[in-house]
LODORO-927246 format. One record per residue (C-alpha): residue in three letters; x, y, z. Coordinates in Angstrom, 3 decimals, always signed. Each point is the difference from the previous one (the first is absolute). Last residue first. Layout:
BEGIN
node lovo: ALA	c1: X	c2: Y	c3: Z
...
***
This chain:
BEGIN
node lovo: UNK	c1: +154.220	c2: -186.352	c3: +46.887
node lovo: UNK	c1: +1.822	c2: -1.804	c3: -2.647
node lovo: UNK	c1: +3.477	c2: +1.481	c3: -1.093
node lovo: UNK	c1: +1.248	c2: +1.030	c3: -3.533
node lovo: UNK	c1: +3.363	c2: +0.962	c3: -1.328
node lovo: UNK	c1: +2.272	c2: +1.956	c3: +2.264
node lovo: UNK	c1: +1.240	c2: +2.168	c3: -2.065
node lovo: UNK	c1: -2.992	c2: +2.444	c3: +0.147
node lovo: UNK	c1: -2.800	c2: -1.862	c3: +2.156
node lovo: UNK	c1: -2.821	c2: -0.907	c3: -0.873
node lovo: UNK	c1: -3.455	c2: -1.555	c3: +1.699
node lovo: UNK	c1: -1.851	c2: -2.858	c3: +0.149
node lovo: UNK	c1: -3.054	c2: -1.588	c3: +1.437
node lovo: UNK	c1: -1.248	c2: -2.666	c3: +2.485
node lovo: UNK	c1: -3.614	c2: -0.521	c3: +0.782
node lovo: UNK	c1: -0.167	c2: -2.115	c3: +2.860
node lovo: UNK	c1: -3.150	c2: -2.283	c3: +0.300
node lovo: UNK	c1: -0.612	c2: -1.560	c3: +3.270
node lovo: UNK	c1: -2.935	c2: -1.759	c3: +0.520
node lovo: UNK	c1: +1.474	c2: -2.856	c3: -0.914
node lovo: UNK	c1: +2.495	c2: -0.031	c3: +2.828
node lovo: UNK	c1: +3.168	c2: +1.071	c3: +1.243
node lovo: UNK	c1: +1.610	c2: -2.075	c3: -2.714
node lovo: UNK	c1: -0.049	c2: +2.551	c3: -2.714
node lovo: UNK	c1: +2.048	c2: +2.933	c3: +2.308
node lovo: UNK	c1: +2.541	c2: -2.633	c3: +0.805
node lovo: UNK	c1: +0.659	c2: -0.979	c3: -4.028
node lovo: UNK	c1: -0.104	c2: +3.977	c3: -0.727
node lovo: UNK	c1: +2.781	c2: +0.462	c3: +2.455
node lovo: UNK	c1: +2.139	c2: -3.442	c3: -1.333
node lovo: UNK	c1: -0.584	c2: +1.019	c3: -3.323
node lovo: UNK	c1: +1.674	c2: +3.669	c3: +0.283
node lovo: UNK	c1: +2.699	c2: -0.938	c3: +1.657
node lovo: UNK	c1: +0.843	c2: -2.329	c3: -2.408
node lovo: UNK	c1: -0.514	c2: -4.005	c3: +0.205
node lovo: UNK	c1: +1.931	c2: -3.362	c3: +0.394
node lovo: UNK	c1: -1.046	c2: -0.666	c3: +3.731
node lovo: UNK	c1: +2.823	c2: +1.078	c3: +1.649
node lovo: UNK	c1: +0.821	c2: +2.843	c3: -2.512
node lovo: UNK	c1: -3.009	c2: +1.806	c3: +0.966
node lovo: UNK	c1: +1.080	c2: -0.501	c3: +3.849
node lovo: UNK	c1: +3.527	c2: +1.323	c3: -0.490
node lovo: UNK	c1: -1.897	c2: +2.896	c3: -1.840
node lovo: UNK	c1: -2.777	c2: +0.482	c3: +2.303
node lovo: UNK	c1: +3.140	c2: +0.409	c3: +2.561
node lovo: UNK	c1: +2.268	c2: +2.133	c3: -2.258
node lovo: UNK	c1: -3.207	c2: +2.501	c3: -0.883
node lovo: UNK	c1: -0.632	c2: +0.495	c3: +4.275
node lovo: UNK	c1: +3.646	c2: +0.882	c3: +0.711
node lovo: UNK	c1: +0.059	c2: +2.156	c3: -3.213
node lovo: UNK	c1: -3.572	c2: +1.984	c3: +1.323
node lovo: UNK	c1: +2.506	c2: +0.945	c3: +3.093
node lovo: UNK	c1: +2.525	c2: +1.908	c3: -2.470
node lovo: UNK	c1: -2.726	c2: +1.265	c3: -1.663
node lovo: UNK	c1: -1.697	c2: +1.838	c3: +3.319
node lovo: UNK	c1: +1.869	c2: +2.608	c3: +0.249
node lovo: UNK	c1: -0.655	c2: +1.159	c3: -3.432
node lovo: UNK	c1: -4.419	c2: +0.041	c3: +0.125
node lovo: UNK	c1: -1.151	c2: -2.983	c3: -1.414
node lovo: UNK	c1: -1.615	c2: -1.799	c3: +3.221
node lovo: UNK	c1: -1.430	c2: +3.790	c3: +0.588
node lovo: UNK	c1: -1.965	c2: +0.497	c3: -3.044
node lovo: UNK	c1: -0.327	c2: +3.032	c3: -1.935
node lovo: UNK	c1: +3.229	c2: -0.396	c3: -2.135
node lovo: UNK	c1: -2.067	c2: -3.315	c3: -1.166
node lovo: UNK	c1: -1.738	c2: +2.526	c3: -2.364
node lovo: UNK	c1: +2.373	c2: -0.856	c3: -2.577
node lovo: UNK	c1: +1.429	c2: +2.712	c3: -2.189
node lovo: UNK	c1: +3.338	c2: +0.109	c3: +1.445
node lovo: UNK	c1: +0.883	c2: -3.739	c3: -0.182
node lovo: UNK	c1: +0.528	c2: -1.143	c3: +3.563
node lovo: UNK	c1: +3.365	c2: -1.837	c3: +0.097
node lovo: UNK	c1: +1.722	c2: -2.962	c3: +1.265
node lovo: UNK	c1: -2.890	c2: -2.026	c3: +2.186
node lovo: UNK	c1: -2.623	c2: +0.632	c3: -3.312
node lovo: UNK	c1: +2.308	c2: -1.422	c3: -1.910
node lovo: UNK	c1: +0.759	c2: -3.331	c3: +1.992
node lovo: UNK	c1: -2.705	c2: -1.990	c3: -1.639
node lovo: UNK	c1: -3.383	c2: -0.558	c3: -0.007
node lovo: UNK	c1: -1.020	c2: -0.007	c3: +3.963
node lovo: UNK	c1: +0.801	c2: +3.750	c3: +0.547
node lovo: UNK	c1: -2.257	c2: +0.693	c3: -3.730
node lovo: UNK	c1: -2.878	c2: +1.700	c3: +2.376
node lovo: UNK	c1: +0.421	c2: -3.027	c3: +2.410
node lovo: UNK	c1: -0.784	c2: -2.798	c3: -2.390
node lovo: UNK	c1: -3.427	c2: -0.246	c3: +1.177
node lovo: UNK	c1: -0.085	c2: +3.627	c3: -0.785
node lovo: UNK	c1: -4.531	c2: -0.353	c3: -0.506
node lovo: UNK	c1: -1.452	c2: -2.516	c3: +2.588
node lovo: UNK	c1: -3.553	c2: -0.844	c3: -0.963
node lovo: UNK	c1: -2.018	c2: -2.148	c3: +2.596
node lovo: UNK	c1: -3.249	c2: -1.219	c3: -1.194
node lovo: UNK	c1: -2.950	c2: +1.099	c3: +2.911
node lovo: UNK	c1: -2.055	c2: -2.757	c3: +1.260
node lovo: UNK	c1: -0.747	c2: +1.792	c3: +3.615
node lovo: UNK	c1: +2.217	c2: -2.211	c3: +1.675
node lovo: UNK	c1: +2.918	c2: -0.586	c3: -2.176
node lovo: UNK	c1: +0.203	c2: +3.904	c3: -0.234
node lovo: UNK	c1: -0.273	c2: +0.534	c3: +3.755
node lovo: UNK	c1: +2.728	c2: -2.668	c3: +0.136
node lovo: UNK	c1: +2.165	c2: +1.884	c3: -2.783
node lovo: UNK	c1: -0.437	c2: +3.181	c3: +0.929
node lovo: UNK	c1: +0.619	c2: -0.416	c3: +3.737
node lovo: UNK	c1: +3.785	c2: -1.482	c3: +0.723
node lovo: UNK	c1: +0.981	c2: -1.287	c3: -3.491
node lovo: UNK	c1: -0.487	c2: +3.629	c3: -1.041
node lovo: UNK	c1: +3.320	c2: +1.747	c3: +1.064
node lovo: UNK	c1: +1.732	c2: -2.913	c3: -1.776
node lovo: UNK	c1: +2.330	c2: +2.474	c3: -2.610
node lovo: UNK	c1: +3.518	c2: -1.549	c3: -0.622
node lovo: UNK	c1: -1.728	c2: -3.611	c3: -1.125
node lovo: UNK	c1: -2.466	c2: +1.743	c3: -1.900
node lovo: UNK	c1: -3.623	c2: +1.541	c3: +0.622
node lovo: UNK	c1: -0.829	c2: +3.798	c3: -0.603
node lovo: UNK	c1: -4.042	c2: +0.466	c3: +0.150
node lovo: UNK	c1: -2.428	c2: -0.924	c3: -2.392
node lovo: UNK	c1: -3.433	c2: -1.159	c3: +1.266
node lovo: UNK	c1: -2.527	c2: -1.937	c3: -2.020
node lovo: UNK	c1: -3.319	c2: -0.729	c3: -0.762
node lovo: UNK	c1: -1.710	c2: +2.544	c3: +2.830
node lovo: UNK	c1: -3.172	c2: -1.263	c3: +0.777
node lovo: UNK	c1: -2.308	c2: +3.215	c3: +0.190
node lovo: UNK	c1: -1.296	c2: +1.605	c3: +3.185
node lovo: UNK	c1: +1.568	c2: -2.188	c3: +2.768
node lovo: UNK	c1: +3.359	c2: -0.421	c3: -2.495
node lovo: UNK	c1: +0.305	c2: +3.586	c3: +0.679
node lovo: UNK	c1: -0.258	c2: -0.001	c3: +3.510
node lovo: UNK	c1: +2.916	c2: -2.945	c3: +0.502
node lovo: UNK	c1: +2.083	c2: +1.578	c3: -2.610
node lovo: UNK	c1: -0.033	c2: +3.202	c3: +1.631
node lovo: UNK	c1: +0.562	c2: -1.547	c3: +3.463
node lovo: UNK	c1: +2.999	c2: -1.660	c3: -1.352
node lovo: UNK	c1: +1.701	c2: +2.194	c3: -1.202
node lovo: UNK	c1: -0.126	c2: +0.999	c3: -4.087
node lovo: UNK	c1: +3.191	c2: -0.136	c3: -2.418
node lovo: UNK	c1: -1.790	c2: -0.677	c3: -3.104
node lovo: UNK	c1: -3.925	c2: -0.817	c3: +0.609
node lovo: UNK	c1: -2.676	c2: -1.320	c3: -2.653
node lovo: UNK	c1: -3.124	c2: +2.599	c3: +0.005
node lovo: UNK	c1: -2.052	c2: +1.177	c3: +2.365
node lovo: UNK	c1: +0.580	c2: +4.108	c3: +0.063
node lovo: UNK	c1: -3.550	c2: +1.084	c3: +2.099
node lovo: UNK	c1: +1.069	c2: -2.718	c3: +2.545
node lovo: UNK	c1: +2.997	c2: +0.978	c3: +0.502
node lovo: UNK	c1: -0.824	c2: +3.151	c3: +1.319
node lovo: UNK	c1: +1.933	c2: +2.952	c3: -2.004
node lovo: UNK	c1: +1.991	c2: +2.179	c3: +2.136
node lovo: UNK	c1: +2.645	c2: -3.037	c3: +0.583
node lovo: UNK	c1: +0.261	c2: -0.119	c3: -3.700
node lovo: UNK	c1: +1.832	c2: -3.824	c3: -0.156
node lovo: UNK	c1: +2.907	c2: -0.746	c3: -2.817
node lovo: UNK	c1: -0.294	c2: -1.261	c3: -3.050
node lovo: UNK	c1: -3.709	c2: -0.973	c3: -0.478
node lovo: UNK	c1: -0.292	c2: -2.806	c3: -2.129
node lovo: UNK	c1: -1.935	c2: -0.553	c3: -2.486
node lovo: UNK	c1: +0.185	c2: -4.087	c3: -0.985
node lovo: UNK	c1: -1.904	c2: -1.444	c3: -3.061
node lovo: UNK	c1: -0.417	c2: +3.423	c3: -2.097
node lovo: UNK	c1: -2.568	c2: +0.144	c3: -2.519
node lovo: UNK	c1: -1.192	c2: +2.114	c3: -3.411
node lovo: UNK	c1: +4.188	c2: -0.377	c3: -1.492
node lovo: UNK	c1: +2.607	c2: +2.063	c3: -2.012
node lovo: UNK	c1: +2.155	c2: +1.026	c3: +2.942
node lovo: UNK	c1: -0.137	c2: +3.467	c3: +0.163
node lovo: UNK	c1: -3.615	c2: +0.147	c3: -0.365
node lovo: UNK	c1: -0.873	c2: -2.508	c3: +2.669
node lovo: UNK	c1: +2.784	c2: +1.707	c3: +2.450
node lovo: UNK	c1: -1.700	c2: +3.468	c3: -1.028
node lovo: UNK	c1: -3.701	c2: -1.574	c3: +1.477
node lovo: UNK	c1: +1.727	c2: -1.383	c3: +2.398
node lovo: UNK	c1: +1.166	c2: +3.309	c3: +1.214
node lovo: UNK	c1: -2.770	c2: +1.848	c3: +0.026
node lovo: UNK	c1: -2.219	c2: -2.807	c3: +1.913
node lovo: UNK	c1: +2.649	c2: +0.063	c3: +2.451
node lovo: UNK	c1: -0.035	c2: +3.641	c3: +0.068
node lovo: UNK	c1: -3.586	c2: +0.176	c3: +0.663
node lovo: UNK	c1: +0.055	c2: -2.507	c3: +3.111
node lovo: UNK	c1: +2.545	c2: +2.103	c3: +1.446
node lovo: UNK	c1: +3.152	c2: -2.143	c3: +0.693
node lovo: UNK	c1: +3.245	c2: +2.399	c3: -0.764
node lovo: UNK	c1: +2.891	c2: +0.139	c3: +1.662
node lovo: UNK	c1: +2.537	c2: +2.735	c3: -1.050
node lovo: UNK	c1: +2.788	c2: +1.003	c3: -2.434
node lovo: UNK	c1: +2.032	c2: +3.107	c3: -0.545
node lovo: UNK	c1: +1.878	c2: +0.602	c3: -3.474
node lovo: UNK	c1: -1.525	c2: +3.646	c3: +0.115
node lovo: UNK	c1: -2.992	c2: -0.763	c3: -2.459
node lovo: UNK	c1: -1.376	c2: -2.625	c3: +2.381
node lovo: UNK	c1: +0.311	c2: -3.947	c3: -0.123
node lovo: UNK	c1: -3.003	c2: -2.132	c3: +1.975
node lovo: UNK	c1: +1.472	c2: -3.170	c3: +1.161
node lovo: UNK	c1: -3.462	c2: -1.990	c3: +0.582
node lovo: UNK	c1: -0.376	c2: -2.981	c3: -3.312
node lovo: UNK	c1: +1.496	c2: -3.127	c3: -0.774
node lovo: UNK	c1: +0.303	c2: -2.750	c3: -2.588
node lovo: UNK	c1: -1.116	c2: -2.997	c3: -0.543
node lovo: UNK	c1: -0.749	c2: -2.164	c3: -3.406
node lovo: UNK	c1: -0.737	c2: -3.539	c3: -0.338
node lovo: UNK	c1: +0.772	c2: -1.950	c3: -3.007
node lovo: UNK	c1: -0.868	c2: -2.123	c3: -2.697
node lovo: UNK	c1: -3.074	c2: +2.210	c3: -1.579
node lovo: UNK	c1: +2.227	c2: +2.816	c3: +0.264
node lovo: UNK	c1: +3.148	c2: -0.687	c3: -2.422
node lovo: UNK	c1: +1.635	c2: +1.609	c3: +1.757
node lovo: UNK	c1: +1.464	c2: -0.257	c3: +3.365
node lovo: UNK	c1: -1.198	c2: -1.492	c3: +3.476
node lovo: UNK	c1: +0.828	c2: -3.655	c3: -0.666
node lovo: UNK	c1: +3.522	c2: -1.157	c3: +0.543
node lovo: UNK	c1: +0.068	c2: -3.287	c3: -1.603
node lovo: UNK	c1: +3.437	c2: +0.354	c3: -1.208
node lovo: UNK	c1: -1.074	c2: +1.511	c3: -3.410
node lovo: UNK	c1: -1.558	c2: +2.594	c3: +2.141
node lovo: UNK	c1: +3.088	c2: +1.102	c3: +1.498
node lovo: UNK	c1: +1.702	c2: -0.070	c3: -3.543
node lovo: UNK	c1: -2.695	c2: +2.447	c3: -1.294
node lovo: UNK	c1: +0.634	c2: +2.055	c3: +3.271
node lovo: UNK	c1: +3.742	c2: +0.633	c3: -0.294
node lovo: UNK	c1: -0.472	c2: +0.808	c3: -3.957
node lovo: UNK	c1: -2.583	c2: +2.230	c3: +0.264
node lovo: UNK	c1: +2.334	c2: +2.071	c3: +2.660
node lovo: UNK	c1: +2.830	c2: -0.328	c3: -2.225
node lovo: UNK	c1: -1.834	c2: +1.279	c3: -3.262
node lovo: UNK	c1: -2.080	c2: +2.471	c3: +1.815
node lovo: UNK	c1: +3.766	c2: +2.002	c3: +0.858
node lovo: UNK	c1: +0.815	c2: -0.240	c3: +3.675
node lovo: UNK	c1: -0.593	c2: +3.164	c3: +2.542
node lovo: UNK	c1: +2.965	c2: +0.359	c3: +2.357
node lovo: UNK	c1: -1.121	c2: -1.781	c3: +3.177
node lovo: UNK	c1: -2.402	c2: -0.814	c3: +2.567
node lovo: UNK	c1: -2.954	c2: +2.269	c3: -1.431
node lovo: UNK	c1: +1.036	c2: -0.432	c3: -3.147
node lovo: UNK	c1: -2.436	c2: -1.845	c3: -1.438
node lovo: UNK	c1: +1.316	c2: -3.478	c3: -0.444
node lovo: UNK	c1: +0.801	c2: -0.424	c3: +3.548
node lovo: UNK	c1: -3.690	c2: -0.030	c3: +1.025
node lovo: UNK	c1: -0.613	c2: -2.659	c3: -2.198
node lovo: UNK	c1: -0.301	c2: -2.802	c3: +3.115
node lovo: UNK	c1: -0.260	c2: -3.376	c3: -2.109
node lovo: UNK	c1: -2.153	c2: -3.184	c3: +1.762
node lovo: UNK	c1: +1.156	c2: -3.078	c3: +0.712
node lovo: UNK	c1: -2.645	c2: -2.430	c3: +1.832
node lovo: UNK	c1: -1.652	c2: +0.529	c3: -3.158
node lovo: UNK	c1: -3.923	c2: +1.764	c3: +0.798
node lovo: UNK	c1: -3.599	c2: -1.292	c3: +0.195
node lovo: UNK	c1: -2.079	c2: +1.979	c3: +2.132
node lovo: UNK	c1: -2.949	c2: -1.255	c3: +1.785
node lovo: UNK	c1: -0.702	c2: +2.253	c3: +2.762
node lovo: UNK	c1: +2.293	c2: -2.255	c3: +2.412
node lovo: UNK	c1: +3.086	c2: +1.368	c3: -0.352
node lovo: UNK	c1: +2.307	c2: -0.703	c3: -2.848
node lovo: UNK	c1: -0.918	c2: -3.275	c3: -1.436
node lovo: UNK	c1: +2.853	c2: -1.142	c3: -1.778
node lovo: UNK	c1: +1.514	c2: -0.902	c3: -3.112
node lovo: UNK	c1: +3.552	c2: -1.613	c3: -0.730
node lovo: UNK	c1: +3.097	c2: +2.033	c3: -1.807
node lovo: UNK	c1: +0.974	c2: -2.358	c3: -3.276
node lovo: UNK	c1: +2.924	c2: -2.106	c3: +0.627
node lovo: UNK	c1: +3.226	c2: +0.428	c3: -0.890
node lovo: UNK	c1: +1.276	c2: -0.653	c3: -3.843
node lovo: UNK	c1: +2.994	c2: -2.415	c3: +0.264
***
């Protein structure tokens, strides 16, 4: 039996029309992972669209977002960067990039404390709430990404209320816990080229505890007929309709694929 087509949504409340499902492509690129061929990575989103995901190609049926503030230097360096100009720069080179003359969501990636917010404005990624708060007062901020899944709740405690309150969509990118949630891969071995060496909860003394954790959502997966991986994206989905994770993928040598 064929499932369901993804639903629409309003996300926020500027208007936008999006599927309660979206696709997070930041896996595709390499930035998480070993670089995949075109082939694979068209392939991954063509079937996400099929399912009703909408914010892939072809453009008139979907909405596009991406991001924009992690300015990379010559030395392999990175830094914040929200000056007004550079925004403009860069969405300009997004537009180019990506074939298209408009972007629905443009986030910023992470905040430029020496830039006021208020001179930045766009949609937030990983903003406090203060920031949020001020920027919404000068422009009404359409959405907010920020990491949401059943192993990361950090923003069920301000984010999400402030969000709720001001009208803002909710956009939790991992909601399968960075692949944690997927399957017990992640829990075994980090594959040398992923950037999840950088993060604590995947650093080696903590595998043997991420095991405990994979066995329960496991048990409880197989409780109600499910993987892993279903039963996190199924809790992320019913925290409400404005809440639209954006799920993605990434590969791992040997150890087939994993959602993130």
């Amino acid at each position: 039996m064929e499932a369901p087509p993804v639903p629409r949504v309003k996300l926020g409340a500027q208007g936008l029309e999006v599927s309660k499902l979206g696709s997070g492509c930041m896996g595709l690129t390499g930035a998480c992972n070993a670089p995949l061929d075109d082939a694979v990575g068209i392939a991954v989103i063509t079937h996400a669209f099929r399912r009703g995901v909408t914010r892939q190609l072809p453009r008139e049926q979907v909405q596009v977002a991406t991001k924009l503030g992690v300015q990379w230097h010559e030395s392999g360096a990175s830094t914040v960067c929200g000056k007004p100009e550079y925004v403009r720069a860069c969405c300009e080179a997004s537009l180019g990039r990506l074939g298209i003359d408009c972007i629905d969501l443009y986030y910023q990636h992470r905040i430029d404390t020496t830039i006021p917010i208020e001179e930045t404005y766009i949609e937030l990624s990983e903003a406090s709430p203060d920031t949020i708060r001020r920027a919404h007062a000068v422009h009404p901020i359409t959405a907010v990404q920020m990491e949401g899944s059943l192993w990361s709740r950090d923003i069920e405690r301000e984010i999400v209320p402030l969000c709720r309150e001001l009208g803002i969509g909710i956009v939790p990118y991992s909601p399968i816990g960075r692949g944690f949630l997927g399957g017990r891969g992640v829990t075994e071995q980090v594959p040398a080229e992923s950037n999840l060496h950088g993060l604590p909860r995947f650093a080696a003394e903590n595998l043997e505890k991420n095991k405990q954790i994979n066995l329960k959502v496991e048990e409880l997966a197989n409780k109600h007929h499910c993987s892993p991986a279903q039963l996190a994206l199924a809790w992320v989905l019913h925290q409400g309709d404005d809440v639209i994770p954006i799920p993605g993928v990434f590969f791992k040598k040997k150890l087939g694929r994993s959602t993130a």
